[in-house]
C-alpha positions, 0 to 999 in steps of 0.5 A: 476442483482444484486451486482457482477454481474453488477459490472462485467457485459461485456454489462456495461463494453463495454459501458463505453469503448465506452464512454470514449473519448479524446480530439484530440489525447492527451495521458491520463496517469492514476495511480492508488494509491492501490495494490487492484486496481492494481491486479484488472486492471491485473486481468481483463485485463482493460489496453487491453479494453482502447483506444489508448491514455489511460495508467495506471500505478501503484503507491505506493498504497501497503503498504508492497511494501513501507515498507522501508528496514531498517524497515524488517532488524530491525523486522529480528533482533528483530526476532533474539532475543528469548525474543521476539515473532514478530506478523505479517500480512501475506504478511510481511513474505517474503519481502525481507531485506538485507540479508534475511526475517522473513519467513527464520527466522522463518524456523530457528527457531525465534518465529514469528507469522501471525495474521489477527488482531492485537488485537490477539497480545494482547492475546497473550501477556497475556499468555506470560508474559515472552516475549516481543510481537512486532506487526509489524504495517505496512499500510495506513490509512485503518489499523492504526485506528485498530493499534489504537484501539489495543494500547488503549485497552493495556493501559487499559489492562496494559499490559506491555509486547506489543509493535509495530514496526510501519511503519504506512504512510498517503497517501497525502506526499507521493501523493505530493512527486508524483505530484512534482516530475518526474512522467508524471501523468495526473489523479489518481484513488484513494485508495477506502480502505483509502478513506473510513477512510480519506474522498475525502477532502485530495486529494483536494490540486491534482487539486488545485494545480497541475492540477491534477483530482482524482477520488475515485474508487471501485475495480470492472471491472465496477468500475474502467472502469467508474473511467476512463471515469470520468477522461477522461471526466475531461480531456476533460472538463480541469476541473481537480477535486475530484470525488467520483464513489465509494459512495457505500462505501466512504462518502465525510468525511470518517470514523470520528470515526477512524479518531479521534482514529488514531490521539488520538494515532498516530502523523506524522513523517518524514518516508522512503518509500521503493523505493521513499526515506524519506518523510517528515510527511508521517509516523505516530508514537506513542505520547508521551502518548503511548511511552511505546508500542513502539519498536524502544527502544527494543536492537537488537543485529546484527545491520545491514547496509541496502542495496537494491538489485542491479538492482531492480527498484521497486522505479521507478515502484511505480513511475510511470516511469516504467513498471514491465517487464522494470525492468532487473530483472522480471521473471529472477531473480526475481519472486513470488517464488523468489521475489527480490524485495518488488514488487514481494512480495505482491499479491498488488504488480506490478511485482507481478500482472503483473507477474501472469495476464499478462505474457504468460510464466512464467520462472522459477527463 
């Protein structure tokens, strides 16, 4: 066998099952840290296969469902502005903002543009020299280097007419804010994406300081299986540490060249995160170098005051507290058609996962 067919092979996945094993009758809680990883585990059932003992629960591992509201009310009026054309990545177009997203304002007639990537927005750009292009520069460490990328090459290009609206966030605050706080985490599966920009190192201070393992897993049946035998056996040993099982893919130092394009362009800043609250230095933000690309100077016209919608608990499902089904609103009011919160919005979100793999019935909203 090779490639996917291994990785998804039933024999492998049932011996890694009988392989994973707990010390006396403790409870293992493991969160996995990426949208991709938590569609996987509903995709393939993988809580269904654990043993009694085991639970996984999803973090705030997708970037679109942490996007802060106040950032989607201020892309909405930027979008308002006929001078301007917003670019975007598909699954920003439906996320919720106070009072409405870009998909309807686009339906109403705003120039709003999805992209695969953002070098396309400079293109763009230079055949609109009469409006103002905004990319809406939203992810982790896995997308900043080629926003990076794209605003050096517009400095050279001396194109004036770009800009972006950046939500760039680095995982470790935000992994911090999660280890301090009221979350009951025993272990992490770690974004294998953003590990292979970052590297292991940055989630060393987990298990240094919070007694916390962390293991670096592909996104395959097999992979995530074998991730959860590696943290139970960390358990087993109390000998919390960072492991690589995606080594196909993540180096111990990362992506070194990325590394240094995202911090030549990018610097930290304090940055709200949908449903966790303002984290300090967890954001990035354009150095004074490549001031001039930035959006936040641009006028928007209907300021609005942002509010999340009453009953949504995408926070403490990102948190760990809580399942997607506990939350009052999933599969009522709220769901893939009718999303109320950024968790149901993204394919990468829990509610949303869970909603298309796990839920016998679907209701209609």
């Amino acid at each position: 066998m090779k490639g996917l067919e291994i990785l998804r092979d039933r024999k492998l996945a049932s011996a890694l099952v009988r392989n994973i094993k707990l010390p006396g009758t403790e409870e293992l809680v493991l969160m996995e840290v990426c949208g991709s990883h938590t569609t996987a585990v509903h995709r393939y059932g993988i809580p269904s296969l654990l043993p009694p003992g085991i639970k996984l629960v999803s973090g705030p591992g997708c970037p679109v469902c942490v996007t802060g509201i106040e950032y989607v009310d201020r892309a909405i009026g930027l979008a308002e502005d006929p001078d301007n054309i917003i670019v975007t990545y598909g699954d920003m177009i439906r996320v919720p903002g106070t009072h409405t997203n870009l998909e309807n304002m686009r339906t109403e007639g705003a120039d709003i543009r999805i992209i695969s990537s953002p070098l396309e927005s400079l293109d763009l750009a230079e055949k609109n020299r009469t409006k103002k292009i905004v990319f809406l520069a939203v992810g982790f460490e896995t997308t900043a280097p080629g926003t990076a990328i794209t605003i050096i090459q517009a400095a050279d290009r001396k194109i004036d007419n770009f800009f972006i609206h950046c939500a760039h966030k680095i995982m470790p605050p935000a992994l911090r804010a999660l280890a301090e706080g009221d979350s009951v985490i025993d272990g992490l599966i770690a974004p294998g994406h953003v590990s292979a920009i970052t590297g292991s190192s940055i989630y060393e201070f987990l298990p240094a300081e919070f007694s916390m393992g962390c293991v670096i897993s592909g996104f395959e049946p097999v992979d995530i299986l074998q991730s959860v035998s590696m943290l139970a056996a960390q358990k087993a040993d109390n000998r919390p540490r960072v492991e690589i099982q995606y080594s196909r893919a993540v180096p111990p130092e990362g992506n070194v060249k990325a590394q240094k394009l995202m911090y030549e362009v990018f610097r930290t800043a304090d940055q709200n995160w949908r449903g966790l609250g303002l984290i300090k230095a967890s954001g990035l933000m354009l150095k004074d170098k490549y001031a001039m690309f930035d959006a936040s100077g641009l006028p928007v016209k209907n300021k609005v005051i942002s509010s999340e919608p009453g009953g949504c608990r995408c926070g403490d499902i990102m948190k760990g507290l809580i399942g997607p089904r506990e939350c009052p609103l999933f599969g009522k009011v709220c769901s893939p058609s009718n999303p109320v919160g950024a968790c149901m919005v993204s394919g990468e979100g829990a509610c949303s996962a869970v909603y298309r793999y796990d839920t016998p019935v679907h209701h209609k909203s």
